[in-house]
C-alpha positions as CSV (number, residue, x, y, z in Angstrom):
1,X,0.0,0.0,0.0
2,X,1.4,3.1,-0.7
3,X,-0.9,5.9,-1.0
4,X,-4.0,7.2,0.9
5,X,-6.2,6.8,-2.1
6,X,-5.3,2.5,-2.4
7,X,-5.9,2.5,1.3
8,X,-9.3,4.3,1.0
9,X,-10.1,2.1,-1.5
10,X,-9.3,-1.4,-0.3
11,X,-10.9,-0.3,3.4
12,X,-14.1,0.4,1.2
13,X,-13.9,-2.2,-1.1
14,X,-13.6,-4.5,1.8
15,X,-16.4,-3.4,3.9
16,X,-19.0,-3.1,0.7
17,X,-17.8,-7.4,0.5
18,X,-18.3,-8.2,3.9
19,X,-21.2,-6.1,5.0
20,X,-24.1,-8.7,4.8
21,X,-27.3,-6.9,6.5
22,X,-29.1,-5.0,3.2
23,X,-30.9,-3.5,5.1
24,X,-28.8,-1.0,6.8
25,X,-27.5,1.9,4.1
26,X,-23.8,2.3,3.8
27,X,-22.7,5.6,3.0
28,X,-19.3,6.9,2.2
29,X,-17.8,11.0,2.7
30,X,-18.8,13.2,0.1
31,X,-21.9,11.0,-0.9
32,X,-24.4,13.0,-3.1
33,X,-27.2,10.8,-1.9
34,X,-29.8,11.9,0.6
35,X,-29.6,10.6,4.0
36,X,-31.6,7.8,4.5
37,X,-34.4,7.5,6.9
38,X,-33.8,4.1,8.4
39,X,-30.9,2.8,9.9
40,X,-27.7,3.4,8.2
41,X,-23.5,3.6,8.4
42,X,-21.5,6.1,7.7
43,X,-17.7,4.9,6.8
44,X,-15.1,7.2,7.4
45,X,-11.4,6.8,6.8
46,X,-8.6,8.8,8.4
47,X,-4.6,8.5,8.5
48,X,-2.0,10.4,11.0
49,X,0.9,11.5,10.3
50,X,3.6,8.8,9.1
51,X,6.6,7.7,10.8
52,X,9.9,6.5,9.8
53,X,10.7,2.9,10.8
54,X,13.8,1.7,9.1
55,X,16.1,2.5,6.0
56,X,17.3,-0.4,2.7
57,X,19.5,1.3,0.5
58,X,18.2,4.1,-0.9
59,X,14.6,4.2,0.2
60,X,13.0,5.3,3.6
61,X,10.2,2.7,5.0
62,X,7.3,4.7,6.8
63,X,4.6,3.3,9.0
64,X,1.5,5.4,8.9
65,X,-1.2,4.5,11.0
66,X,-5.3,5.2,11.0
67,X,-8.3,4.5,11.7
68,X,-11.9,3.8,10.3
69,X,-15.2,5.5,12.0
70,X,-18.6,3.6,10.9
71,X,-21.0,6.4,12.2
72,X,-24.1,4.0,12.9
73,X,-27.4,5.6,12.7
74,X,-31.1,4.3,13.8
75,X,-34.3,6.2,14.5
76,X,-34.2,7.8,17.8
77,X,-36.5,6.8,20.7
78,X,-35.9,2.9,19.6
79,X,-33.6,2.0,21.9
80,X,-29.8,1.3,21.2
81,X,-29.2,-2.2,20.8
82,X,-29.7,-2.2,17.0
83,X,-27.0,0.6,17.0
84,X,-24.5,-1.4,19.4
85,X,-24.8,-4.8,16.8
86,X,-24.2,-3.0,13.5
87,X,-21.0,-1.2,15.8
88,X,-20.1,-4.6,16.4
89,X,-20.5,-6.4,12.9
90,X,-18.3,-3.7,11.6
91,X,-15.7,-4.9,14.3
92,X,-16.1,-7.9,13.2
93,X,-14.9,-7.0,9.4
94,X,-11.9,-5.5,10.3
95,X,-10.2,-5.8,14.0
96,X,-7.5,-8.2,13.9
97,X,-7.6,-8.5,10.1
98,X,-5.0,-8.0,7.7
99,X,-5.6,-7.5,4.3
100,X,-4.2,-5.2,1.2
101,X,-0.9,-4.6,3.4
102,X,-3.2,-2.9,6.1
103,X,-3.3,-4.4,9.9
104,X,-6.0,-3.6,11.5
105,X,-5.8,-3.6,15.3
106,X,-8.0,-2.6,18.2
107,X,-11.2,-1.2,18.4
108,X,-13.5,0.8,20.4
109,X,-17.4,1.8,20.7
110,X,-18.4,5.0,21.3
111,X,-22.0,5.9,22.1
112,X,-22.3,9.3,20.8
113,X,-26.6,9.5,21.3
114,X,-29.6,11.6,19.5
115,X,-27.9,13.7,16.6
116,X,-30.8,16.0,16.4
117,X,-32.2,15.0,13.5
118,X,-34.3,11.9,14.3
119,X,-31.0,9.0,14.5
120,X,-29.4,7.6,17.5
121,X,-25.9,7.4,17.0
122,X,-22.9,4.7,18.0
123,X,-19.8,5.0,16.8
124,X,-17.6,1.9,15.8
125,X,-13.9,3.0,15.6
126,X,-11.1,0.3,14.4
127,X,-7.2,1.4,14.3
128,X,-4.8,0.3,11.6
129,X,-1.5,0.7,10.0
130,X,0.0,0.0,6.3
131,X,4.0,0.4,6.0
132,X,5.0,1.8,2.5
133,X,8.6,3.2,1.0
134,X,9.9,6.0,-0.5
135,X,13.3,6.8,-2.6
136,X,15.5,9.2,-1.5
């Protein structure tokens, strides 16, 4: 893996394979399409700043690491238990996984409660890395 854009995409790629339950909307950043009205995720992707972890020859090798937030939405005043298993299913695709030179690692659950516009909110948050090189 070498660039943010090949590690958007095979996180994406990944979760649109494994995601079984059709009847929960996925949703990507920047997605033209109006919010749903029943329960959906909302994948985001997000890297930190790289780090250099060893040198061959002429090329650098940097670890960068990341993480992926599925924002998981269902109608408010339903209770939260639908929201807690789509936090974990998405846990289940990717903590502990490896994949398209990424590692994911450990993960959290954040309940983040009524977003004011009719969802309950849970937050699923996994942590990875990829290692890539550069020439200097």
């Amino acid at each position: 893996m070498s660039s943010h854009a090949e590690t958007h995409l095979a996180i994406e790629t990944r979760f649109d394979a494994q995601w079984a339950d059709q009847s929960v909307a996925v949703r990507y950043e920047n997605d033209a399409r109006k919010r749903p009205t029943g329960p959906f995720i909302r994948l985001v992707i997000r890297n930190a700043r790289a780090s250099e972890v060893g040198y061959s020859g002429n090329k650098i090798l940097y670890r960068r690491p990341g993480w992926i937030v599925a924002q998981c939405f269902v109608q408010a005043k339903e209770g939260t238990q639908a929201a807690r298993v789509m936090a974990d299913s998405v846990i289940a695709i990717f903590e502990g996984q490896q994949f398209s030179s990424i590692t994911f690692r450990e993960s959290e659950v954040v309940e983040v409660g009524d977003d004011v516009n009719g969802f309950w909110q849970v937050n699923a948050k996994v942590f990875f890395d990829f290692d890539f090189e550069r020439s200097y």
